[in-house]
C-alpha positions in Angstrom: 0.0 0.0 0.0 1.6 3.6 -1.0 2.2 6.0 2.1 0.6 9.3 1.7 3.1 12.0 0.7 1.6 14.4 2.8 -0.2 13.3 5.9 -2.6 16.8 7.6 -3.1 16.4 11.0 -5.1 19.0 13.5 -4.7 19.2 17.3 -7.0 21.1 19.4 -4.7 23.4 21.8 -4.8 26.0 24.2 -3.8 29.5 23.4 -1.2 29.9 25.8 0.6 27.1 24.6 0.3 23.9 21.9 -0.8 21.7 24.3 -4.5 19.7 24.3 -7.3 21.1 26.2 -9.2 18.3 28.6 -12.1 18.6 25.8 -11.6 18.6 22.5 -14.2 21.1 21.8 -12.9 23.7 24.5 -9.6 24.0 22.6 -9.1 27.6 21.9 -7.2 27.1 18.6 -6.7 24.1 16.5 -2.7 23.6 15.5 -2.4 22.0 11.8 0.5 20.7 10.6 1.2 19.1 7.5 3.6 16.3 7.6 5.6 15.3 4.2 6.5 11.5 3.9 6.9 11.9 7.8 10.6 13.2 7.3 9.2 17.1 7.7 6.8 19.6 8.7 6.5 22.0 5.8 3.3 23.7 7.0 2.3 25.0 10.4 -0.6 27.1 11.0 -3.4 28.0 13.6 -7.1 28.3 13.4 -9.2 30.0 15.7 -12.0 28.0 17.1 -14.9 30.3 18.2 -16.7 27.7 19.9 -14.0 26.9 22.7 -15.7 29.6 25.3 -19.1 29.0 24.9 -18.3 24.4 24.8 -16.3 25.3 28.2 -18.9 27.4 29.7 -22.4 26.0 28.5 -21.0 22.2 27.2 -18.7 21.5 30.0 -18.6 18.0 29.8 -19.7 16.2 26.2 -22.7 14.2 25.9 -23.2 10.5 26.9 -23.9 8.2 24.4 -27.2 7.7 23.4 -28.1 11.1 25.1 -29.5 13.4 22.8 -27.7 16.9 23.3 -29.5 20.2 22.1 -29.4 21.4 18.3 -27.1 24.3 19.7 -24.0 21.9 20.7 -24.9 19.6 17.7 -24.3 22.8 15.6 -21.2 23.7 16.9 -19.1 20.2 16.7 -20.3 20.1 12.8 -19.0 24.1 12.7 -15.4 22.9 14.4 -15.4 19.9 12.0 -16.4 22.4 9.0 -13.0 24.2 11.1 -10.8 21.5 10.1 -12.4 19.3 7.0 -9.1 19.4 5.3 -7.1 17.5 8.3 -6.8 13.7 7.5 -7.1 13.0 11.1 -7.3 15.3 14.7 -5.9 14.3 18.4 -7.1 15.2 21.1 -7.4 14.0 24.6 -11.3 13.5 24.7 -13.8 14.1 22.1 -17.5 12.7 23.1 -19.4 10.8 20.8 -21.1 14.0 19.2 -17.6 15.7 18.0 -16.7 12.3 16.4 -19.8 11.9 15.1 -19.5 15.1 13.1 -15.9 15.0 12.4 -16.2 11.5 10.8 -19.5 13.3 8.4 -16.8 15.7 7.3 -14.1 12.8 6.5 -11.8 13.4 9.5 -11.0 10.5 11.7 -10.4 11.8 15.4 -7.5 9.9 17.5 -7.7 10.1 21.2 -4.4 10.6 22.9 -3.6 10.5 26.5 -0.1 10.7 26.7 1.4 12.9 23.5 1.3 16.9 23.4 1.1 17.8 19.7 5.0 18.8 19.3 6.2 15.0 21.0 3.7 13.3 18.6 4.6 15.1 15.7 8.3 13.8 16.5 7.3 10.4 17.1 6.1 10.3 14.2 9.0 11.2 11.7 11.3 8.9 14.3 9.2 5.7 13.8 8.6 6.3 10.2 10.1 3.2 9.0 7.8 1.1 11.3 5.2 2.5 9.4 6.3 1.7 6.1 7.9 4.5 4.6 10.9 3.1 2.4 12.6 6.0 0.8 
């Protein structure tokens, strides 16, 4: 199978440093980064997400499964996923079912991570680059 030349990824980060908020959704600015056969960065960019204050004030925590959340927040996660359509794949630490549920309609796949700040997993990434089948 051929290896995507170049791999977008978003993060959803706080604005007083790249690192991921608790809640997806709360993240006041998503960090993109394309990655180019995993050997380099060659784009870095943020993206404001206006829906971080009013998820962390009104959506605090996201909704259970099989709970049905108003239009409002159902709105906003397909407005954040409108945010970052272009991103072969987020990370974050937790999305709900809702946020995946609307990143997946706009062909984004969503990657929890617990342990990886955006920088260390952008780096783990080029280091283990063989592993994952990249032969050049």
């Amino acid at each position: 199978m051929k290896k995507p030349e170049i791999e977008r990824i978003g993060f959803g980060v706080m604005a007083d440093k790249d690192i991921h908020p608790r809640i997806f959704s709360h993240s006041d600015r998503f960090f993109v980064v394309d990655l180019k056969l995993r050997k380099e960065v060659i784009l870095r960019e943020h993206r404001p997400n206006p829906y971080g204050k009013i998820c962390r004030e009104k959506y605090i925590m996201p909704s259970l499964l099989g709970a049905h959340p108003p239009d409002e927040e159902l709105e906003i996660y397909r407005n954040v996923a409108e945010i970052l359509k272009d991103c072969d794949y987020v990370r974050g630490k937790n999305f709900g079912n809702d946020m995946v549920y609307a990143l997946e309609k706009a062909g984004v796949e969503a990657m929890k991570s617990s342990s990886h700040e955006p920088d260390e997993w952008i780096d783990s990434l080029i280091e283990s680059r063989y592993a994952a089948g990249y032969r050049d």
